[in-house]
N, C-alpha and C positions, 0 to 999 in steps of 0.2 A: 680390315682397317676401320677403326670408327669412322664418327663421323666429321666434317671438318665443323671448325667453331667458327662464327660467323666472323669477320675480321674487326666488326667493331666491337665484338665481344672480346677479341685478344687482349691481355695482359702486355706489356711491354716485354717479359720476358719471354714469352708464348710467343709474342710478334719475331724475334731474333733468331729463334729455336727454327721456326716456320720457313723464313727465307733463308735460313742456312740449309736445310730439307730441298728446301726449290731448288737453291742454287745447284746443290750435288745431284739432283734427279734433272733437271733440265739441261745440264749438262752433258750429263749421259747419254739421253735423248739425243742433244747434239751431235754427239759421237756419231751413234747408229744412224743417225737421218744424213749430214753432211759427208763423212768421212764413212762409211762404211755403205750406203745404200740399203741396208735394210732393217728399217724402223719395228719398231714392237708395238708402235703405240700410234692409232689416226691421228689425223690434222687436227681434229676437232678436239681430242684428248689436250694434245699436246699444249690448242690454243689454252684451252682453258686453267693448265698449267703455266703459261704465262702472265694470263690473266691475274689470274689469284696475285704470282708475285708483282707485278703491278701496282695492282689494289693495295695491298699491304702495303708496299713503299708510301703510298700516297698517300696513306694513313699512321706510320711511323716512319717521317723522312729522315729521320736523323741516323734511323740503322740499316741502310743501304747499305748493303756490302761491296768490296772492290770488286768482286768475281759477280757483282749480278745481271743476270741475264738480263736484263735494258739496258746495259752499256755493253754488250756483246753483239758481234754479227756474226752466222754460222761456226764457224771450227777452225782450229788452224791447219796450215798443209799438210798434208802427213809425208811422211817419211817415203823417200826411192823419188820424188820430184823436185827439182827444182822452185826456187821459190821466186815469184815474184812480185814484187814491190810495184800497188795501185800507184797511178799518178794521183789520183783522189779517189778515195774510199769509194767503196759498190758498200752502201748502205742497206738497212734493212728496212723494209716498209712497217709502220704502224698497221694495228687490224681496227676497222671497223663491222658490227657485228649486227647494228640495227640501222632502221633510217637515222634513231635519234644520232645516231653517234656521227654518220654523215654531217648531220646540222650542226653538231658540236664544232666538225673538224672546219667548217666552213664559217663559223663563226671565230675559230680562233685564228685565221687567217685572216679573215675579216679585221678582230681586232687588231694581229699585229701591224698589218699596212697601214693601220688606222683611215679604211674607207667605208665607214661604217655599215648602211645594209647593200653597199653597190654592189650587184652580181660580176663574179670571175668567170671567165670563163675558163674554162675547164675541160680536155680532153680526157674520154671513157675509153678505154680500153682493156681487153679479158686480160684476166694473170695467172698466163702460161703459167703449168705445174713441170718444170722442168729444172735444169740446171743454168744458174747462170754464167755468163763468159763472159773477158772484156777482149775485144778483139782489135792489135795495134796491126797501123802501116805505114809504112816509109816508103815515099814515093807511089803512091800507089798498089804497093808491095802487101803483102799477107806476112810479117814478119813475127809476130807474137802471140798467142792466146794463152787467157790463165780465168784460172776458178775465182769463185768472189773467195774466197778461206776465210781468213776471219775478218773480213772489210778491211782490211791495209794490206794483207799478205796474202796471195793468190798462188796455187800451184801450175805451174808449167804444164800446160797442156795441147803445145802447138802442133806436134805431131798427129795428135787422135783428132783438134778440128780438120788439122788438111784432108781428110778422108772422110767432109761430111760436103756432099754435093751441093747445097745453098750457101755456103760459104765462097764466096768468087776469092781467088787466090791473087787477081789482079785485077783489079776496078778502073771501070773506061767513065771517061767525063773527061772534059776541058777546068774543072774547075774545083778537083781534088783536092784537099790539102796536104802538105809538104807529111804531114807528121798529122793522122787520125787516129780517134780511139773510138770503136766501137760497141757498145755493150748489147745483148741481147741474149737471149733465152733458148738452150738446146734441148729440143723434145725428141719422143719419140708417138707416130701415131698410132692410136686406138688399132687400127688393122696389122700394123706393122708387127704392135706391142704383143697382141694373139698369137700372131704366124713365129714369131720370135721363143715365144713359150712354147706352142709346140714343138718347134723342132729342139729347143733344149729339153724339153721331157723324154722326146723320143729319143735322145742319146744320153738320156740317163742324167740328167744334169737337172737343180734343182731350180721352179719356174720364178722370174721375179716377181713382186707383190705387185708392184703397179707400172703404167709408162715412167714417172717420173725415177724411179729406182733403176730402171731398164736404162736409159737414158746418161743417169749421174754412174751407174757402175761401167756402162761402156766409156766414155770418153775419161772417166778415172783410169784409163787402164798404162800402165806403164809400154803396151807393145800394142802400136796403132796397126799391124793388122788383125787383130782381134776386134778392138774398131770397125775397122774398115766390113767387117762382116756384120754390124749391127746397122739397121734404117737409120739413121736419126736425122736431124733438119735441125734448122734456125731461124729463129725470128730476132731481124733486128729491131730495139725500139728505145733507143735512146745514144746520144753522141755527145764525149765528153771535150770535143774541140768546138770552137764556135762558129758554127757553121749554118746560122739561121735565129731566128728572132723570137719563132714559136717552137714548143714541142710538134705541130702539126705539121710545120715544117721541115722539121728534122725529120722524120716520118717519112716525107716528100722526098727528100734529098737522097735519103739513103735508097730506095725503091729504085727512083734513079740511077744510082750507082751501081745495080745489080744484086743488092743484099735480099733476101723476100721478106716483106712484113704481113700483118697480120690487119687484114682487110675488115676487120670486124672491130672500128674503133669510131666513134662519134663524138663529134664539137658541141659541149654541153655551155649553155648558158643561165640553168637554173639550177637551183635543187631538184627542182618536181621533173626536170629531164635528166637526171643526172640518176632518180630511184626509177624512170622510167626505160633508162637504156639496162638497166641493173636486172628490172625484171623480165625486159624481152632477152636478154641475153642469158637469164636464166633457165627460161623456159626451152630454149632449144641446145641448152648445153648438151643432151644427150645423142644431137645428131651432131655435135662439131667432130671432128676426125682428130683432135688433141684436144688432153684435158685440161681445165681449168679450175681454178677454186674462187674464184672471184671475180672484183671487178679491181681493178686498180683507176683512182682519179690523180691526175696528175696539172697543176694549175698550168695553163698552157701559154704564159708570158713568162720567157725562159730570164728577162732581169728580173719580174719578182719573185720568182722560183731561187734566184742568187738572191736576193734579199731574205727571204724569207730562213735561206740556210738551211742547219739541222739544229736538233737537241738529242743530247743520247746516241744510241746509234739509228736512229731515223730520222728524215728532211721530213720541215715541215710543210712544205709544198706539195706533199703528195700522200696517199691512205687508200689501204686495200681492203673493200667491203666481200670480206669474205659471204663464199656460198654454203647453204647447210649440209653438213657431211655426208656423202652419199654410202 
């Protein structure tokens, strides 16, 4: 494949040619990552296939295509599942890839609230390399889970959660709500993900590429006891009823209710803590027992997180500072 032209060297018709190329390769990609679990191409590839089309928008905005990947979230459901319909979109996170772009993203928050250099704070936390769920209850009840699909339409996948041990089927508290949504993130661990490949090799079967693929092909499975034979777990970390003031609070709450979360999250009030939780939790990603690619910062005043909304298919209240591909 030559080489790519720089995007400010593109031609307007170079630029259209380009992101019609992205759009039907990243697509694809789509396919095999979301809907199929087994990718061709790493993280880091892929970003940077995003990237590109991006750039190129931002530099020829007027030929955005309807099909372009920044107004996409994952895949849509596939076929043999029920489908169903988000109360509000499971969004996709923006990447950030340097400190600068941190300081960017915190500056254009900054300007939208118009609180000029006031520091936010900001809740740190790793981003799980898994699959994500939204998980509904009625009465305290385990009634629903579905896949993020394409951010409005999720696949049916209530049967293959009831068969994942961190998932409580019936939450104790006094102070529940009538009708919860939960979202949060289904992994499989580093040891589990080994012992899992071995014994599919030893029976002839062929081994998955990573936890996260281990993880998204089990609980994809139309017959949850095939499931039920793969480790997996759950981390809760976000709730889409109102059920607290802060993200750190929701955090709180759900722990409480018996969901596990992911104990490795820190209340930033700078920048210079915000690259510093980034790079201890860098450094020992390789002893964590699940994997991660990042950090995810999420603003942790949940009205200006509703102010702030979304654009595209990411809020801008939140950005995940990816880790360098391992």
């Amino acid at each position: 494949m030559p080489p790519q032209k720089n995007i400010e060297d593109l031609t307007c018709e170079e630029a259209a040619a380009e992101l019609a190329r992205l759009a039907t390769l990243i697509r694809h990609h789509d396919i095999l990552y979301f809907e199929r679990a087994s990718p061709e191409i790493d993280d880091a590839s892929y970003d940077a296939l995003v990237r590109r089309n991006r750039d190129i928008e931002a530099q020829f905005p007027d030929l955005r295509r309807e099909d372009s990947p920044t107004l996409r979230v994952g895949a849509p459901p596939a076929s043999g599942f029920k489908k169903v319909k988000h109360t509000r979109p499971m969004l996709s996170l923006d990447n950030a890839f340097n400190a600068q772009d941190i300081s960017d993203f915190l500056k254009r928050v900054q300007r939208f609230l118009q609180r000029g250099e006031v520091d936010l704070a900001v809740l740190a936390e790793p981003k799980i390399d898994g699959l994500s769920a939204a998980l509904h209850y009625q009465g305290g009840e385990l009634v629903l889970a579905a896949t993020r699909g394409d951010g409005l339409t999720g696949e049916d996948i209530t049967h293959s959660i009831r068969t994942i041990a961190d998932i409580p089927h019936k939450l104790l508290g006094d102070d529940i709500p009538e009708k919860l949504e939960v979202r949060g993130e289904v992994y499989m661990s580093a040891q589990d993900f080994f012992k899992l490949n071995e014994r599919r090799q030893a029976e002839g079967g062929p081994p998955f590429a990573n936890p996260r693929n281990a993880a998204a092909g089990s609980v994809r499975q139309l017959d949850a006891q095939v499931t039920a034979t793969r480790p997996l777990h759950f981390f809760a970390y976000a709730c889409e009823t109102n059920i607290a003031k802060t993200q750190q609070e929701i955090i709180h709450r759900l722990k409480q209710w018996g969901f596990a979360v992911c104990d490795e999250i820190a209340l930033c009030t700078s920048e210079a803590e915000m690259l510093a939780f980034y790079a201890n939790l860098g450094a020992k990603r390789a002893s964590l027992d699940f994997d991660i690619d990042g950090v995810v910062y999420k603003i942790n005043d949940l009205a200006l997180q509703r102010r702030l909304g979304a654009v595209g298919r990411a809020p801008r209240h939140s950005i995940a500072y990816k880790f360098p591909a391992e």
